[in-house]
mmCIF file of the protein (N, C-alpha, C, O) and its ligand, coordinates in Angstrom:
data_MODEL
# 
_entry.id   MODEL 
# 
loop_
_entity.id 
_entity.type 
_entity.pdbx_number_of_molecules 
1 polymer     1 
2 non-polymer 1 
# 
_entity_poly.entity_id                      1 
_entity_poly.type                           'polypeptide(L)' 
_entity_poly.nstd_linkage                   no 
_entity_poly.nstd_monomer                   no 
_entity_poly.pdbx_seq_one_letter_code       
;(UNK)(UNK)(UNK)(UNK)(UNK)(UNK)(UNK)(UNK)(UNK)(UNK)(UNK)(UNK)(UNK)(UNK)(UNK)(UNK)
(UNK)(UNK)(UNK)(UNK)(UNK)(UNK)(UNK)(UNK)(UNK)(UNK)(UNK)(UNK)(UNK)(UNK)(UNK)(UNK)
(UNK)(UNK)(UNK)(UNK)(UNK)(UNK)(UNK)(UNK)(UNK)(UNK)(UNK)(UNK)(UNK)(UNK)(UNK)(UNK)
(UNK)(UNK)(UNK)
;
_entity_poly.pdbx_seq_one_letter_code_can   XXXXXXXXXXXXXXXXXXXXXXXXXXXXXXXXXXXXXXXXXXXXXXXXXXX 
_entity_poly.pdbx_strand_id                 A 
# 
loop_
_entity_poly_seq.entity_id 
_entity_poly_seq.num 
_entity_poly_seq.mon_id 
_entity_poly_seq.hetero 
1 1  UNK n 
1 2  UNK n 
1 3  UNK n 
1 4  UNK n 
1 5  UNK n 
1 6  UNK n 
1 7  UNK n 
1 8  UNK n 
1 9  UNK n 
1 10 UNK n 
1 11 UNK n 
1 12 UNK n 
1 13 UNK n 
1 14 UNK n 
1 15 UNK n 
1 16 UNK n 
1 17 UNK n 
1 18 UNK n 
1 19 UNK n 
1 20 UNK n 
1 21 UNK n 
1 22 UNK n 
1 23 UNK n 
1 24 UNK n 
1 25 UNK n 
1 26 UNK n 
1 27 UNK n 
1 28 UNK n 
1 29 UNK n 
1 30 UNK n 
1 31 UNK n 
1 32 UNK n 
1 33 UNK n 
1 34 UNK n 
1 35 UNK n 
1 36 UNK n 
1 37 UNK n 
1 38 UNK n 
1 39 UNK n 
1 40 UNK n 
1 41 UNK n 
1 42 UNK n 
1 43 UNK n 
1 44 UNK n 
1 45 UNK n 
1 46 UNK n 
1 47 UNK n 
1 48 UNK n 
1 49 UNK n 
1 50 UNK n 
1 51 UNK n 
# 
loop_
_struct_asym.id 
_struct_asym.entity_id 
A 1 
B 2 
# 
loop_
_chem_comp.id 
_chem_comp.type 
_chem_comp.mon_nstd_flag 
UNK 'L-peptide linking' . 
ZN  non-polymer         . 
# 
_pdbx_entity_nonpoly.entity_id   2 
_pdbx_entity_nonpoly.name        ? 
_pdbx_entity_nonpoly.comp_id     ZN 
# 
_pdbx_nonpoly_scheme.asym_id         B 
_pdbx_nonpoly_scheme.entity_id       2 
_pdbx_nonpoly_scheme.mon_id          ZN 
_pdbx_nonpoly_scheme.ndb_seq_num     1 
_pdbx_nonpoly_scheme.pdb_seq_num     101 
_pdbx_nonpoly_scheme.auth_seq_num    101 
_pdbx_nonpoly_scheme.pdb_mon_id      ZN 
_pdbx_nonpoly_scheme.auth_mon_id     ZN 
_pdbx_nonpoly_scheme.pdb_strand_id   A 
_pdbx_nonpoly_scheme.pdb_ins_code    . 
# 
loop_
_atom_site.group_PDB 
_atom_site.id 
_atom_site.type_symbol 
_atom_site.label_atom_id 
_atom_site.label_alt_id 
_atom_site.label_comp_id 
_atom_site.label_asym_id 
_atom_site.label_entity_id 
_atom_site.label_seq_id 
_atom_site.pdbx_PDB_ins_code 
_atom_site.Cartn_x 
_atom_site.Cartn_y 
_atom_site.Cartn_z 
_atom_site.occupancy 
_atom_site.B_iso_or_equiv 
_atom_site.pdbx_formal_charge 
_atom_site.auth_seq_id 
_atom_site.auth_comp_id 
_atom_site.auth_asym_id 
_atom_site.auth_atom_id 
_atom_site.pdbx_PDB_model_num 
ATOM   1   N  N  . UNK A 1 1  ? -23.437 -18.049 -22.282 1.00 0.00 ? 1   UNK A N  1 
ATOM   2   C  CA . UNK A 1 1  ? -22.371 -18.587 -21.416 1.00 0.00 ? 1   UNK A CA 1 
ATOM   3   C  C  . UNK A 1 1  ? -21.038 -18.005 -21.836 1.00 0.00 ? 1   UNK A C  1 
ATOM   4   O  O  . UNK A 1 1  ? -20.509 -18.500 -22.831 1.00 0.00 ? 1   UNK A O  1 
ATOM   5   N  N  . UNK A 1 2  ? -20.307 -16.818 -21.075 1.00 0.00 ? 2   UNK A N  1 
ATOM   6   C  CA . UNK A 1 2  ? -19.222 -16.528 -21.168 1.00 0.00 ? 2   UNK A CA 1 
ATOM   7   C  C  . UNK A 1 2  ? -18.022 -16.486 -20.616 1.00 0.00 ? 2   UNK A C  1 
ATOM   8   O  O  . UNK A 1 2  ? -16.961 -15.884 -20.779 1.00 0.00 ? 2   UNK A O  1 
ATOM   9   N  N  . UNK A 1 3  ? -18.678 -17.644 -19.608 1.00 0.00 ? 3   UNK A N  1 
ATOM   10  C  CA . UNK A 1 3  ? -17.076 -17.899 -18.518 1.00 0.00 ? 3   UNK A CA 1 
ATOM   11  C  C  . UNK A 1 3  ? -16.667 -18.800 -19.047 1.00 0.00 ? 3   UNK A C  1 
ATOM   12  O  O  . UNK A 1 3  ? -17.311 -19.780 -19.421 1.00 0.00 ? 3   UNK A O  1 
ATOM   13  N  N  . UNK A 1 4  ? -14.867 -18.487 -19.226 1.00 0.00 ? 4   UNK A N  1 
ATOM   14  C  CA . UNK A 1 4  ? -14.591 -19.345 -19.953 1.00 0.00 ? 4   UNK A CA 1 
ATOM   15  C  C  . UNK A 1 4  ? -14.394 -20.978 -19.433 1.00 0.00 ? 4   UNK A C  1 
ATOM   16  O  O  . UNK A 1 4  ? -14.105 -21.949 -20.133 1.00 0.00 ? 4   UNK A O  1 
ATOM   17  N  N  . UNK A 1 5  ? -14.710 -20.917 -17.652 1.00 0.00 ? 5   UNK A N  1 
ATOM   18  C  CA . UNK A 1 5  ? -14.007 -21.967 -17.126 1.00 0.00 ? 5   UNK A CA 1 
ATOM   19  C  C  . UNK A 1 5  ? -15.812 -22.937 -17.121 1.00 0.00 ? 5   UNK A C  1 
ATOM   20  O  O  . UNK A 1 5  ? -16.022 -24.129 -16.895 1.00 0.00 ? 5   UNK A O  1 
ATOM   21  N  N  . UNK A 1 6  ? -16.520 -22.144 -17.364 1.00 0.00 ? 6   UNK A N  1 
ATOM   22  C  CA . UNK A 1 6  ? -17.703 -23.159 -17.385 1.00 0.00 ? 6   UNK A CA 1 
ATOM   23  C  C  . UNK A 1 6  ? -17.587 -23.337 -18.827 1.00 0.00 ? 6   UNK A C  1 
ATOM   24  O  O  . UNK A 1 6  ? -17.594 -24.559 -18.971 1.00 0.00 ? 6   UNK A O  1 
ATOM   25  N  N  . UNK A 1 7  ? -17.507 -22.911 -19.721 1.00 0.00 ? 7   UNK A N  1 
ATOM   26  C  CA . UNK A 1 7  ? -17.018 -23.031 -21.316 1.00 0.00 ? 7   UNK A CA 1 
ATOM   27  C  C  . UNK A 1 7  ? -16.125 -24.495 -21.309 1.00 0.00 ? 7   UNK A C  1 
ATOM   28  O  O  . UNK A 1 7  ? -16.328 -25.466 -22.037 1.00 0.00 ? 7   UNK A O  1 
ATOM   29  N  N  . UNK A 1 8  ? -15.232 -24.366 -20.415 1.00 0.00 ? 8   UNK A N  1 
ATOM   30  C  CA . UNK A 1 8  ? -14.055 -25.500 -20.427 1.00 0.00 ? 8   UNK A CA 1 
ATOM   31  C  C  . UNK A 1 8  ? -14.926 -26.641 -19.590 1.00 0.00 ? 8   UNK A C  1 
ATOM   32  O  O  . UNK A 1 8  ? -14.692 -27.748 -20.074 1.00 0.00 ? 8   UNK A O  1 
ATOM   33  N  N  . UNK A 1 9  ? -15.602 -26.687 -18.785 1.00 0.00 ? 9   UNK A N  1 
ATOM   34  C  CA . UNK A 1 9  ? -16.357 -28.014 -18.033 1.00 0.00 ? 9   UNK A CA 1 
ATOM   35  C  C  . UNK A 1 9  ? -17.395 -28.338 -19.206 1.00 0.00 ? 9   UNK A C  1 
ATOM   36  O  O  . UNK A 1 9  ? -17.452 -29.524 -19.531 1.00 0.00 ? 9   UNK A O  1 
ATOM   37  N  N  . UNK A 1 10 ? -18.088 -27.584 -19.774 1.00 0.00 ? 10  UNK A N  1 
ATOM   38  C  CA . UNK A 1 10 ? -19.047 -28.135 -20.783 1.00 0.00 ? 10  UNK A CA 1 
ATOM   39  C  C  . UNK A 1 10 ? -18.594 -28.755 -21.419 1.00 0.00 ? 10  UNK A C  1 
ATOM   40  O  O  . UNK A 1 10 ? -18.983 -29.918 -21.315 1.00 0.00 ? 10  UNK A O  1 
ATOM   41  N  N  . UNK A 1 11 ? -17.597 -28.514 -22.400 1.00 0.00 ? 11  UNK A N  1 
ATOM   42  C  CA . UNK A 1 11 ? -17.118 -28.947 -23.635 1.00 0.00 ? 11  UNK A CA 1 
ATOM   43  C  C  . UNK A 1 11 ? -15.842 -29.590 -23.934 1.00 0.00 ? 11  UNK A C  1 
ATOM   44  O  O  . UNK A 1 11 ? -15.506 -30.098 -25.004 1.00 0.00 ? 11  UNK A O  1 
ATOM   45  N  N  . UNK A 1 12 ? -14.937 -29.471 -22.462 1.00 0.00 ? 12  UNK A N  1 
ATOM   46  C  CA . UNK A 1 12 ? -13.465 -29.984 -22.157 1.00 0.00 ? 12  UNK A CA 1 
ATOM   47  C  C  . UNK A 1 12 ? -13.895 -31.538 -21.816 1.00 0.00 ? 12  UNK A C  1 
ATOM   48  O  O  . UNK A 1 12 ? -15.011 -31.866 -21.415 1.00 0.00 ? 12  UNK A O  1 
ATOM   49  N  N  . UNK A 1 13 ? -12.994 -32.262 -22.012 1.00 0.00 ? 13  UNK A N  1 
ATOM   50  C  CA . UNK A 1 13 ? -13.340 -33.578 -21.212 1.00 0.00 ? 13  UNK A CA 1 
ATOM   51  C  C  . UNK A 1 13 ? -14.901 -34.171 -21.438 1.00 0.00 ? 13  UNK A C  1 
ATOM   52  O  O  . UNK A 1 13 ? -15.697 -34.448 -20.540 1.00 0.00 ? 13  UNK A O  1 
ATOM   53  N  N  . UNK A 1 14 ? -15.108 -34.285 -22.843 1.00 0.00 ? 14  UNK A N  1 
ATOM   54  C  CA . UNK A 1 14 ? -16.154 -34.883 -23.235 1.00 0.00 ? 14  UNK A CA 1 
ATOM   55  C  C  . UNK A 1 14 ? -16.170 -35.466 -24.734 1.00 0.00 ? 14  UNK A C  1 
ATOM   56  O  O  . UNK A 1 14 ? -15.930 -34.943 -25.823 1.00 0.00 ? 14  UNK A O  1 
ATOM   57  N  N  . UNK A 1 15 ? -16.537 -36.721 -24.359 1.00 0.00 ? 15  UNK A N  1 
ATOM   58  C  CA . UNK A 1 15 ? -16.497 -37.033 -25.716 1.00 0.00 ? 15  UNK A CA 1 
ATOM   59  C  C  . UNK A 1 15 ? -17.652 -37.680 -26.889 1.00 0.00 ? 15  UNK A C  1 
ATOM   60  O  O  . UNK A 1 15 ? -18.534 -38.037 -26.108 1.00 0.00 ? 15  UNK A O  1 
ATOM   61  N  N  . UNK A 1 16 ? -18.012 -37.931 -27.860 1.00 0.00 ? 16  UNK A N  1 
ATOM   62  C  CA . UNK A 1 16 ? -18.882 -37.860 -28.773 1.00 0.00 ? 16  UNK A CA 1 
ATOM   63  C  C  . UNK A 1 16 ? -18.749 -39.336 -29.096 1.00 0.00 ? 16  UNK A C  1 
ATOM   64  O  O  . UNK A 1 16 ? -17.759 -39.423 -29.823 1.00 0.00 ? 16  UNK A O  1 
ATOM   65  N  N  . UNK A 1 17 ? -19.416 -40.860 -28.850 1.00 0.00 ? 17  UNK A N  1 
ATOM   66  C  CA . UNK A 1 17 ? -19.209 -41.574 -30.079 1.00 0.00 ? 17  UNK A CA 1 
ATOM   67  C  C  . UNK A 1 17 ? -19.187 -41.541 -31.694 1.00 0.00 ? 17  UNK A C  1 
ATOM   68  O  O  . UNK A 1 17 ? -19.803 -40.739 -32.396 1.00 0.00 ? 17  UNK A O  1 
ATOM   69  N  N  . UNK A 1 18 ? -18.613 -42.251 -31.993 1.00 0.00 ? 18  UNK A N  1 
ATOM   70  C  CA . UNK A 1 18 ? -18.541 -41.493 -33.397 1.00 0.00 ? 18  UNK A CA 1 
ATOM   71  C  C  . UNK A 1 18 ? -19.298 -42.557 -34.103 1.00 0.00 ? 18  UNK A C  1 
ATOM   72  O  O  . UNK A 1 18 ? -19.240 -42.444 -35.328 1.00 0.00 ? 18  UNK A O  1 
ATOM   73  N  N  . UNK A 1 19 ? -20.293 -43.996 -33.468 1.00 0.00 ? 19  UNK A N  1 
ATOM   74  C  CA . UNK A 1 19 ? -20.748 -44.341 -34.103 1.00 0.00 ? 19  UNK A CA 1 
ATOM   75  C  C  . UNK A 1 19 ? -22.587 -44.902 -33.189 1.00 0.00 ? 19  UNK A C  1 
ATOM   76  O  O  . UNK A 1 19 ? -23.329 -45.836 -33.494 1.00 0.00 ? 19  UNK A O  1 
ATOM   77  N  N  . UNK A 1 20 ? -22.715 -43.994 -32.222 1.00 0.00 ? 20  UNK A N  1 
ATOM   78  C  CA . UNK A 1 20 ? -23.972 -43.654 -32.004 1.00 0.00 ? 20  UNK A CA 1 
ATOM   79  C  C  . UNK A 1 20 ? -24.174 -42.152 -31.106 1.00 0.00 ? 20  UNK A C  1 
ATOM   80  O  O  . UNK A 1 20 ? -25.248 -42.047 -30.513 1.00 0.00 ? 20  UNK A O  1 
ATOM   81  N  N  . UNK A 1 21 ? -23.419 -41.272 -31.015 1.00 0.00 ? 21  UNK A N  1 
ATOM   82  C  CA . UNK A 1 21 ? -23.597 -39.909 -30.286 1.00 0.00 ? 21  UNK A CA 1 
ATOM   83  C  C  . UNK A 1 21 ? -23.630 -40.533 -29.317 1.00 0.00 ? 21  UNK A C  1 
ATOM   84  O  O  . UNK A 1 21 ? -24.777 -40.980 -29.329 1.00 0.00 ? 21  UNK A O  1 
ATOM   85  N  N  . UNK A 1 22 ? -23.209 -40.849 -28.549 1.00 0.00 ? 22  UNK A N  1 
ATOM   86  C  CA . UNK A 1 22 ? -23.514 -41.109 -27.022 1.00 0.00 ? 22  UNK A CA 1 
ATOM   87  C  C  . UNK A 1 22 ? -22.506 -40.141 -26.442 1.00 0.00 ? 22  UNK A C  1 
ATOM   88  O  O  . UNK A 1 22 ? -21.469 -39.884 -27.052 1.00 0.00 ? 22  UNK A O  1 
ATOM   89  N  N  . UNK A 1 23 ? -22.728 -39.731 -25.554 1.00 0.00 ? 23  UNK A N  1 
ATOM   90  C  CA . UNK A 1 23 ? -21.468 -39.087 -24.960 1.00 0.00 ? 23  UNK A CA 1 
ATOM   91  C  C  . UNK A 1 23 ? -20.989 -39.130 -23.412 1.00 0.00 ? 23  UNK A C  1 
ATOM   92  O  O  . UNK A 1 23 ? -21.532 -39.641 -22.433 1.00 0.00 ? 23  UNK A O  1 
ATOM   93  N  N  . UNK A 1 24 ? -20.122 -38.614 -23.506 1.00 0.00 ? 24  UNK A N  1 
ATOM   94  C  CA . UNK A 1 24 ? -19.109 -39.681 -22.481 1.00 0.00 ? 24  UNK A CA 1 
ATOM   95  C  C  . UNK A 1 24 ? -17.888 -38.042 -21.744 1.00 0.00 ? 24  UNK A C  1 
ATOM   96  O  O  . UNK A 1 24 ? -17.341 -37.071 -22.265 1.00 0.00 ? 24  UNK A O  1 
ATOM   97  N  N  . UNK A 1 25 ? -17.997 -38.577 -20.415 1.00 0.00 ? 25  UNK A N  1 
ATOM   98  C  CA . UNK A 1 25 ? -17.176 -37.299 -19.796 1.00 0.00 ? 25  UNK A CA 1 
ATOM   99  C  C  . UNK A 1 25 ? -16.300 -38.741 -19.302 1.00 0.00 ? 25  UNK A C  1 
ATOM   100 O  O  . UNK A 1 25 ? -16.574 -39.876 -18.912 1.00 0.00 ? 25  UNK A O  1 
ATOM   101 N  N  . UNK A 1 26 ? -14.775 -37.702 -19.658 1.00 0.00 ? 26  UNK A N  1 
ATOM   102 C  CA . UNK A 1 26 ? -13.381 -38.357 -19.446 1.00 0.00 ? 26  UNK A CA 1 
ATOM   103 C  C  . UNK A 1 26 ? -12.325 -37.882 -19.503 1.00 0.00 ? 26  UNK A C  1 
ATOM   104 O  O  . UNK A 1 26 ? -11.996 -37.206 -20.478 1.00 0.00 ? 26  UNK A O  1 
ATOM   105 N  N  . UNK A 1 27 ? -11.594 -38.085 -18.578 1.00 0.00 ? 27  UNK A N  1 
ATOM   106 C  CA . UNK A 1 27 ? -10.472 -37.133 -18.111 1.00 0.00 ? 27  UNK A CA 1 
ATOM   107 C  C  . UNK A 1 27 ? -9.277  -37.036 -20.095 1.00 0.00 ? 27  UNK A C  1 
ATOM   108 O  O  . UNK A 1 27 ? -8.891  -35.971 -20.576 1.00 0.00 ? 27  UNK A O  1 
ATOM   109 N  N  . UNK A 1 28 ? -8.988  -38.632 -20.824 1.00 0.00 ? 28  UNK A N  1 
ATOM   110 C  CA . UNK A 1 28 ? -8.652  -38.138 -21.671 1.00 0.00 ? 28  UNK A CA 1 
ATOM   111 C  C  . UNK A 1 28 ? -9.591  -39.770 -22.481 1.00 0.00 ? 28  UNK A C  1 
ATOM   112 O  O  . UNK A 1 28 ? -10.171 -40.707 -21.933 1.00 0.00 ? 28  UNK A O  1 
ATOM   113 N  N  . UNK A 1 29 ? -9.373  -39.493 -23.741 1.00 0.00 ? 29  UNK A N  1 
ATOM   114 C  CA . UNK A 1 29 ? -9.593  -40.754 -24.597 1.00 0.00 ? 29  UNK A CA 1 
ATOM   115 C  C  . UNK A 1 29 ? -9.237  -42.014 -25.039 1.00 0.00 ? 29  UNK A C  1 
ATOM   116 O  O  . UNK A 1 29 ? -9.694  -42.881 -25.784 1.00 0.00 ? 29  UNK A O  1 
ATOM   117 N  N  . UNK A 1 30 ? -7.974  -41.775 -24.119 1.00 0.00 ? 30  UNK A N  1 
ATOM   118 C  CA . UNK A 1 30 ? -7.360  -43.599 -23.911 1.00 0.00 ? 30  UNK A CA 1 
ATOM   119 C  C  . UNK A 1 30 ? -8.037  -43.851 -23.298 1.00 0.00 ? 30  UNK A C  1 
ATOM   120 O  O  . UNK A 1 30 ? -8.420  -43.355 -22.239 1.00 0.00 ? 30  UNK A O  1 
ATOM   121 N  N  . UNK A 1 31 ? -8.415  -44.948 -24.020 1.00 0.00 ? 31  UNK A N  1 
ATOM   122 C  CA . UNK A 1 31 ? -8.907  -46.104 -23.411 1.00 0.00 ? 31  UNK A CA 1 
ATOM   123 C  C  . UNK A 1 31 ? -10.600 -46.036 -23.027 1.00 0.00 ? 31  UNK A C  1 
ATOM   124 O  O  . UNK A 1 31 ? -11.194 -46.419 -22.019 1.00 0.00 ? 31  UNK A O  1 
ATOM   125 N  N  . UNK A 1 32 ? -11.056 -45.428 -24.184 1.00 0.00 ? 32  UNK A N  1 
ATOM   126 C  CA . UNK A 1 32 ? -12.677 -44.267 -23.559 1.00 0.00 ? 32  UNK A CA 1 
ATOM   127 C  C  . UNK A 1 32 ? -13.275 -45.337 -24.274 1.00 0.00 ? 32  UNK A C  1 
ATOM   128 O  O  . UNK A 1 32 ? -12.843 -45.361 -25.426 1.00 0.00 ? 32  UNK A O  1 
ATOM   129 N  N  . UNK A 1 33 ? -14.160 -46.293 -24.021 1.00 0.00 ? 33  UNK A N  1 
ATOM   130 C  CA . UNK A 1 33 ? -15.165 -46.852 -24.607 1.00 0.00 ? 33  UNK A CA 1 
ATOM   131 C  C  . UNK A 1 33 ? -16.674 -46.326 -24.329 1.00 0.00 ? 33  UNK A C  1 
ATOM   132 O  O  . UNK A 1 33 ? -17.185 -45.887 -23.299 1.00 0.00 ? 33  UNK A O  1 
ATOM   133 N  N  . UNK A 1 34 ? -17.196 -46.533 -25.627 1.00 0.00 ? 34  UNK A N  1 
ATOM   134 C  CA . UNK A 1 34 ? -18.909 -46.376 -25.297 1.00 0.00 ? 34  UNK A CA 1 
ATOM   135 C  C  . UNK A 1 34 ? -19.513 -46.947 -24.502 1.00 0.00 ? 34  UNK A C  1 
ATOM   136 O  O  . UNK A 1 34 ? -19.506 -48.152 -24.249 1.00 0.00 ? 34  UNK A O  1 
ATOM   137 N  N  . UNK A 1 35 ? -20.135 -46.050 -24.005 1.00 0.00 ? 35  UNK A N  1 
ATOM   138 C  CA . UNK A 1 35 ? -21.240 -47.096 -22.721 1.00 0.00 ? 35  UNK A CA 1 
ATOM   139 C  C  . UNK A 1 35 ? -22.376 -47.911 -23.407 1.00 0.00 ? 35  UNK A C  1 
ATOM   140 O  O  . UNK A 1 35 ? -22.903 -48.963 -23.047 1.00 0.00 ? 35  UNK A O  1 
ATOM   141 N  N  . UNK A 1 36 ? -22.594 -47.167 -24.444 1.00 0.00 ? 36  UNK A N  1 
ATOM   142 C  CA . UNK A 1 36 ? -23.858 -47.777 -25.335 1.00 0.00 ? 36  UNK A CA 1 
ATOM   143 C  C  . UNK A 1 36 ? -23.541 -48.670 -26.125 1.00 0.00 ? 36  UNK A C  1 
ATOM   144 O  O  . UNK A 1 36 ? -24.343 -49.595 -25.991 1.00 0.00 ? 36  UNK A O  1 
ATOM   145 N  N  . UNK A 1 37 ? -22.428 -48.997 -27.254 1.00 0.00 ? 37  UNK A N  1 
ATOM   146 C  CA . UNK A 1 37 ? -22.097 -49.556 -28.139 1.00 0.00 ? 37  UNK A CA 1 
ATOM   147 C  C  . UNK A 1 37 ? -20.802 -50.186 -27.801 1.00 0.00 ? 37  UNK A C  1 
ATOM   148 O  O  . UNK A 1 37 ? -20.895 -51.326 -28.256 1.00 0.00 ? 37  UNK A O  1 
ATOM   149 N  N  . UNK A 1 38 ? -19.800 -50.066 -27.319 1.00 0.00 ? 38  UNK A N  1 
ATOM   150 C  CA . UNK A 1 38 ? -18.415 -50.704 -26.847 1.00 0.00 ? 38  UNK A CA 1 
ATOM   151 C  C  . UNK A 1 38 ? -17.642 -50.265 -27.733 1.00 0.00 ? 38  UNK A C  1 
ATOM   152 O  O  . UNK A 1 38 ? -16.578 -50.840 -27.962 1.00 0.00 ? 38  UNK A O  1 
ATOM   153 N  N  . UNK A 1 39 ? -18.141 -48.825 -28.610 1.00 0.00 ? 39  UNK A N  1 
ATOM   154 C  CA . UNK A 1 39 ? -16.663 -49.047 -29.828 1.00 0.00 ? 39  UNK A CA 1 
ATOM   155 C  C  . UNK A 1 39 ? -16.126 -47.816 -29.013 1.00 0.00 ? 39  UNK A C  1 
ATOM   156 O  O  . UNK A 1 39 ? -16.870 -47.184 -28.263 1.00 0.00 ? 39  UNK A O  1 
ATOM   157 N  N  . UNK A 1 40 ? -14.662 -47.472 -29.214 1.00 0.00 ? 40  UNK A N  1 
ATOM   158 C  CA . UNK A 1 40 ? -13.747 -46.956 -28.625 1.00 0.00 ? 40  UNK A CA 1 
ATOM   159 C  C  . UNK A 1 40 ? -13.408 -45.599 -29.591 1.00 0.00 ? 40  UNK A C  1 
ATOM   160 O  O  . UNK A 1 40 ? -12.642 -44.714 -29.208 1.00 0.00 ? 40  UNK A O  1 
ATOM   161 N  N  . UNK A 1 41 ? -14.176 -45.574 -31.048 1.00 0.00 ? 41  UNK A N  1 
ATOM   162 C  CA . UNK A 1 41 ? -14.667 -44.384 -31.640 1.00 0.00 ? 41  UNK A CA 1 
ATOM   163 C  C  . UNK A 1 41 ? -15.018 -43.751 -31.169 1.00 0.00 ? 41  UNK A C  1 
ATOM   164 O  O  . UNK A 1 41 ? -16.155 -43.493 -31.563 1.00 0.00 ? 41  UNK A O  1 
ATOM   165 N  N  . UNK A 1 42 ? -14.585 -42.950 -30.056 1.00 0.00 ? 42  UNK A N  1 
ATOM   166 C  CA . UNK A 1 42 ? -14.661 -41.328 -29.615 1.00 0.00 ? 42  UNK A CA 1 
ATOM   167 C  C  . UNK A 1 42 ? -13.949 -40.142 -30.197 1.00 0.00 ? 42  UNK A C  1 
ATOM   168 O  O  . UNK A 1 42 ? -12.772 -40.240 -30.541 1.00 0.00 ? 42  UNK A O  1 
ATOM   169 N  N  . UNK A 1 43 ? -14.629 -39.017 -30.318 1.00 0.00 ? 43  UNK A N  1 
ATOM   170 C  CA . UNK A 1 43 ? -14.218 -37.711 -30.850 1.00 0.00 ? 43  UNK A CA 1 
ATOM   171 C  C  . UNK A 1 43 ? -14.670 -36.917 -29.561 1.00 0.00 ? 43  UNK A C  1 
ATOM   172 O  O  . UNK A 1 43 ? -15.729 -36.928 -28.935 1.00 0.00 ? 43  UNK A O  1 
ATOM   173 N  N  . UNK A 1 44 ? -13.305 -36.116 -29.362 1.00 0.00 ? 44  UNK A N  1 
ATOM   174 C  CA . UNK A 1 44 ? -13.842 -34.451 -28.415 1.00 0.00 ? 44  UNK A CA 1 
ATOM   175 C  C  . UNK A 1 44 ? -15.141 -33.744 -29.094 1.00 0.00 ? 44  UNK A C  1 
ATOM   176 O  O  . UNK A 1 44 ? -15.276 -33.315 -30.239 1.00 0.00 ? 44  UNK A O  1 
ATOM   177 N  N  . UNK A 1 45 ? -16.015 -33.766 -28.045 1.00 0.00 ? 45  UNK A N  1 
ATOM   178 C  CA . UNK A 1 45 ? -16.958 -32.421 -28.231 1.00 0.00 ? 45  UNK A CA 1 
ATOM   179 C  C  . UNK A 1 45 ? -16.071 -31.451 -29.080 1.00 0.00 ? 45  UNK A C  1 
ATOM   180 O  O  . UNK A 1 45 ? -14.885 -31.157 -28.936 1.00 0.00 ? 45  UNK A O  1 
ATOM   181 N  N  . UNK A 1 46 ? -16.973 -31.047 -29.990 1.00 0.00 ? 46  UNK A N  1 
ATOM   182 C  CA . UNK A 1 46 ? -16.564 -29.450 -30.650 1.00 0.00 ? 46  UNK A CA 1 
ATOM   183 C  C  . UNK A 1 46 ? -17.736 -28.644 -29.397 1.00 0.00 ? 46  UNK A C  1 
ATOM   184 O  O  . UNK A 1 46 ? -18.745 -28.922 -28.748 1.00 0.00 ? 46  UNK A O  1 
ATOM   185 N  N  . UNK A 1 47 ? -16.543 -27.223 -29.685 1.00 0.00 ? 47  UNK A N  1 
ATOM   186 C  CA . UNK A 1 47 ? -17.562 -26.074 -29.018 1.00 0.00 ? 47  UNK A CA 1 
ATOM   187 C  C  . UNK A 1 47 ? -18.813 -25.472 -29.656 1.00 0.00 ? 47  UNK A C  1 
ATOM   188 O  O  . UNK A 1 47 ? -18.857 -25.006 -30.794 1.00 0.00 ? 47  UNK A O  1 
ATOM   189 N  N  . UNK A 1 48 ? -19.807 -25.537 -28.803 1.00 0.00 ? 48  UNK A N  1 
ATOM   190 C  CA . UNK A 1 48 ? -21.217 -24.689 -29.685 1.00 0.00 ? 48  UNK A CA 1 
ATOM   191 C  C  . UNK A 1 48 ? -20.646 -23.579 -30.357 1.00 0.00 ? 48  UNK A C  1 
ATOM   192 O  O  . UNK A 1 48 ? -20.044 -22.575 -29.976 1.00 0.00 ? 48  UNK A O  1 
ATOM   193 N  N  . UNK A 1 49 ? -21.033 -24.077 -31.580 1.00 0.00 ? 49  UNK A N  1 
ATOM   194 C  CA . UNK A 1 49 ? -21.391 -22.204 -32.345 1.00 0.00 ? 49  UNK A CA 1 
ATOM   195 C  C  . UNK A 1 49 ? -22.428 -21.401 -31.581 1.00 0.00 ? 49  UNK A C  1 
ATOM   196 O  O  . UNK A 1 49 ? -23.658 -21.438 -31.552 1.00 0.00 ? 49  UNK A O  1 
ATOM   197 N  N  . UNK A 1 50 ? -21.191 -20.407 -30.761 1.00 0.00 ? 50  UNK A N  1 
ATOM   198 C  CA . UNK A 1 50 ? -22.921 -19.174 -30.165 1.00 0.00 ? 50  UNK A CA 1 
ATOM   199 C  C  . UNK A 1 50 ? -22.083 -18.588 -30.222 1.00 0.00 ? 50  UNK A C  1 
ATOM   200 O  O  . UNK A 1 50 ? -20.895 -18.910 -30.252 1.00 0.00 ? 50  UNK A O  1 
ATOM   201 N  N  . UNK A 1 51 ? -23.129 -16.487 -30.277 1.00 0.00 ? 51  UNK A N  1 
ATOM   202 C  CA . UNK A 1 51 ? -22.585 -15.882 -30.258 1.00 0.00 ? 51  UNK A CA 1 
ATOM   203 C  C  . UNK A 1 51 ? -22.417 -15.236 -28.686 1.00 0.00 ? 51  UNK A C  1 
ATOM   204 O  O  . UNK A 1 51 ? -21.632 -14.310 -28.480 1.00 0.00 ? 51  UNK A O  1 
HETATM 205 ZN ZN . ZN  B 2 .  ? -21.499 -45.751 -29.120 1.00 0.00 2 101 ZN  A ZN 1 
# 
């Protein structure tokens, strides 16, 4: 995958619970709760390591 604008939909606007992986697409992280757990511990996706 080397477009960067599908690069940016994968990995932009997504976020990681930080206390069960669940993940979560959202414009930003205010106010981002887990769907699975209710904690509001979200982290941005990091980008895949590829080459
Ligand atoms: Zn969670």
């Amino acid at each position: 995958m080397k477009d960067p604008d599908a690069e940016a939909r994968m990995h932009q606007n997504v976020f990681i619970c930080m206390k069960c992986n669940a993940k979560r697409r959202a414009k930003s992280k205010v106010n981002l709760l887990c769907r699975k757990c209710g904690s509001n511990s979200m982290r941005a996706k990091k980008k895949a390591a590829k080459k």
